[in-house]
Biotite code that builds the C-alpha atoms (Angstrom):
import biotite.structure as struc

atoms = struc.array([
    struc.Atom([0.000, 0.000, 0.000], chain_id="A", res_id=1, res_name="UNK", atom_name="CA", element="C"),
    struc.Atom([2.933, 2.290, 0.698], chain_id="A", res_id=2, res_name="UNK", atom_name="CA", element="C"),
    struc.Atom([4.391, 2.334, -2.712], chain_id="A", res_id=3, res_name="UNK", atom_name="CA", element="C"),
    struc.Atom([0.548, 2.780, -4.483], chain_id="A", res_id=4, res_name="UNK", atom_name="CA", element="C"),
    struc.Atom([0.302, 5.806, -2.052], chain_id="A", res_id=5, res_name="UNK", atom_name="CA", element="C"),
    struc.Atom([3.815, 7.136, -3.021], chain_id="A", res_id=6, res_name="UNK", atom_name="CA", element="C"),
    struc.Atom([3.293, 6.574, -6.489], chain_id="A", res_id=7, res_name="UNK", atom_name="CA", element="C"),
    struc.Atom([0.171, 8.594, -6.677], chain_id="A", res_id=8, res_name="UNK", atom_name="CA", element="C"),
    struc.Atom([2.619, 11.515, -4.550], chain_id="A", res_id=9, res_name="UNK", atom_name="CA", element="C"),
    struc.Atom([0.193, 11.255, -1.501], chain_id="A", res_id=10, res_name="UNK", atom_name="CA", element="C"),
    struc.Atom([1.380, 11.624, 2.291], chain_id="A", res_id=11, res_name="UNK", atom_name="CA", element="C"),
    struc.Atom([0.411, 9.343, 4.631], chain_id="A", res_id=12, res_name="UNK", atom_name="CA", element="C"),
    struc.Atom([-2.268, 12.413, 5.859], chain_id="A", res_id=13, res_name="UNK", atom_name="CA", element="C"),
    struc.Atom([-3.561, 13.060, 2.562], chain_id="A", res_id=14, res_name="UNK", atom_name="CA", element="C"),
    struc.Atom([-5.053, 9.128, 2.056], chain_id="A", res_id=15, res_name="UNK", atom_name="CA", element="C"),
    struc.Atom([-6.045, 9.043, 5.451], chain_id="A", res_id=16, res_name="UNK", atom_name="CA", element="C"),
    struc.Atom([-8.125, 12.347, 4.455], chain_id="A", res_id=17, res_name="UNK", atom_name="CA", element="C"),
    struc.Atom([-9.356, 10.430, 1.334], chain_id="A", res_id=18, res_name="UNK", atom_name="CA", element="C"),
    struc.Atom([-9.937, 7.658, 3.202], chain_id="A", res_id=19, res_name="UNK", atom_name="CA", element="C"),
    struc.Atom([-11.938, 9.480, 6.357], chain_id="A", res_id=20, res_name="UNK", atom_name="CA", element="C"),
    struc.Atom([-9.331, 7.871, 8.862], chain_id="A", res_id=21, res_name="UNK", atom_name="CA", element="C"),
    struc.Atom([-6.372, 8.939, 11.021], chain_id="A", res_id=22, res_name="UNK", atom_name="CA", element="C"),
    struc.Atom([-2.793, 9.304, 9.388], chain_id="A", res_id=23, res_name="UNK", atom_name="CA", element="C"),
    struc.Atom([-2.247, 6.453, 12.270], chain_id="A", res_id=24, res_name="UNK", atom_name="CA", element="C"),
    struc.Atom([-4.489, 4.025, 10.935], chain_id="A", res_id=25, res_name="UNK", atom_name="CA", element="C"),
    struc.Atom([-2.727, 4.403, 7.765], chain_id="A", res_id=26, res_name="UNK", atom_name="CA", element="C"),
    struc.Atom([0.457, 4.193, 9.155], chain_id="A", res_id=27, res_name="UNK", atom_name="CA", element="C"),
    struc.Atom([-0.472, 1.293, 11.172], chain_id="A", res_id=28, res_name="UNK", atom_name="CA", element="C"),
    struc.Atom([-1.954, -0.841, 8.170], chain_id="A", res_id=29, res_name="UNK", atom_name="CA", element="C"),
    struc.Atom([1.573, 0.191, 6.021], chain_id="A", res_id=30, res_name="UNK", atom_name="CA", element="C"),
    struc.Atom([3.420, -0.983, 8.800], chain_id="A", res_id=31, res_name="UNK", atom_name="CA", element="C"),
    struc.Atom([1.169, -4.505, 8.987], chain_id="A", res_id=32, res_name="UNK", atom_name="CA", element="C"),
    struc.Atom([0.664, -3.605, 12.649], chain_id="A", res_id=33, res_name="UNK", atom_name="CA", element="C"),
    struc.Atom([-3.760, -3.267, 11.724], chain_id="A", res_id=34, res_name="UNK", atom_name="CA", element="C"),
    struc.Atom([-5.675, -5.185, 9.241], chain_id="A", res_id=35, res_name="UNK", atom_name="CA", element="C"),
    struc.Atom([-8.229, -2.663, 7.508], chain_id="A", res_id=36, res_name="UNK", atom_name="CA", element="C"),
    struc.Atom([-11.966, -4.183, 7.715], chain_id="A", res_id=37, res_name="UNK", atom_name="CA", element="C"),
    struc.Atom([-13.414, -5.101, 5.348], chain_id="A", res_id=38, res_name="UNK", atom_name="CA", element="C"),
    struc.Atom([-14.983, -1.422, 4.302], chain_id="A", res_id=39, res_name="UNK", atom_name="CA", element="C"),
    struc.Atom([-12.139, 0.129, 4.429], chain_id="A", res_id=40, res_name="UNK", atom_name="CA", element="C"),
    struc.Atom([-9.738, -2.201, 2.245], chain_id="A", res_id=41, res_name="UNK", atom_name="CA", element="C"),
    struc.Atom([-12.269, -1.989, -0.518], chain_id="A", res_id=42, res_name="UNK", atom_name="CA", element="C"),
    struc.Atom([-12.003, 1.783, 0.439], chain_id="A", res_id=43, res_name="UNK", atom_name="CA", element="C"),
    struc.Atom([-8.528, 1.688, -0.237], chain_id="A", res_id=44, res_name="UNK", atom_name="CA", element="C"),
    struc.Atom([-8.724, -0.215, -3.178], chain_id="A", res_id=45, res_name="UNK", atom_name="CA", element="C"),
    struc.Atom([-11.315, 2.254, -4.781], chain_id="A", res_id=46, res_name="UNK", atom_name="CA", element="C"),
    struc.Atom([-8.878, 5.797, -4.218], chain_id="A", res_id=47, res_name="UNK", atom_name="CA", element="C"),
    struc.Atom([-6.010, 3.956, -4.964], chain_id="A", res_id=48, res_name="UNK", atom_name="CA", element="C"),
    struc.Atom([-7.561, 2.797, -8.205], chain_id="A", res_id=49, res_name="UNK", atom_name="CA", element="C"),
    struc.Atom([-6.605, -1.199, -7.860], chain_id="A", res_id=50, res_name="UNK", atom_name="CA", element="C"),
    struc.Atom([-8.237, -4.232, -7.088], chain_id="A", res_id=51, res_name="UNK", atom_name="CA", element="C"),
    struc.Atom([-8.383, -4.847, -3.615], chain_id="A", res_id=52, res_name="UNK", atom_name="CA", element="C"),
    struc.Atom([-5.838, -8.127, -4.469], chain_id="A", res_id=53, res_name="UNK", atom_name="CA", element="C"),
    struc.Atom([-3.333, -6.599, -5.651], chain_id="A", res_id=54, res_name="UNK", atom_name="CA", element="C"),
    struc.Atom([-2.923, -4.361, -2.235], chain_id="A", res_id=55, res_name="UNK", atom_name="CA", element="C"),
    struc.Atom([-3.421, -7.072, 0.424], chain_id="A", res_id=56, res_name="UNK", atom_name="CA", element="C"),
    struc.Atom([-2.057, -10.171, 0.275], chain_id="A", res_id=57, res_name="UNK", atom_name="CA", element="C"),
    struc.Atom([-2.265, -13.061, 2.807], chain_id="A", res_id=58, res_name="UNK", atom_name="CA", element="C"),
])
């Protein structure tokens, strides 16, 4: 998730402002320290503009 955010030139704050969340949550789920539910990953996946598979993986 890190490298979709810094390819599209976006701090941590401004996807966690896209996103409606804290700029800890989002550093928390880069880190692997939080698993998004299940609304927010396909939240993720819809701003970032990729499938929600190709940003989580098991």
């Amino acid at each position: 998730m890190k490298a979709l955010r810094i390819e599209k030139g976006w701090s941590q704050s401004e996807l966690a402002a896209r996103l409606s969340v804290s700029r800890q949550t989002v550093n928390a789920i880069e880190n692997e320290r939080y698993d998004p539910s299940l609304p927010l990953a396909f939240a993720i996946a819809r701003v970032l503009e990729r499938r929600i598979e190709d940003i989580f993986e098991e």
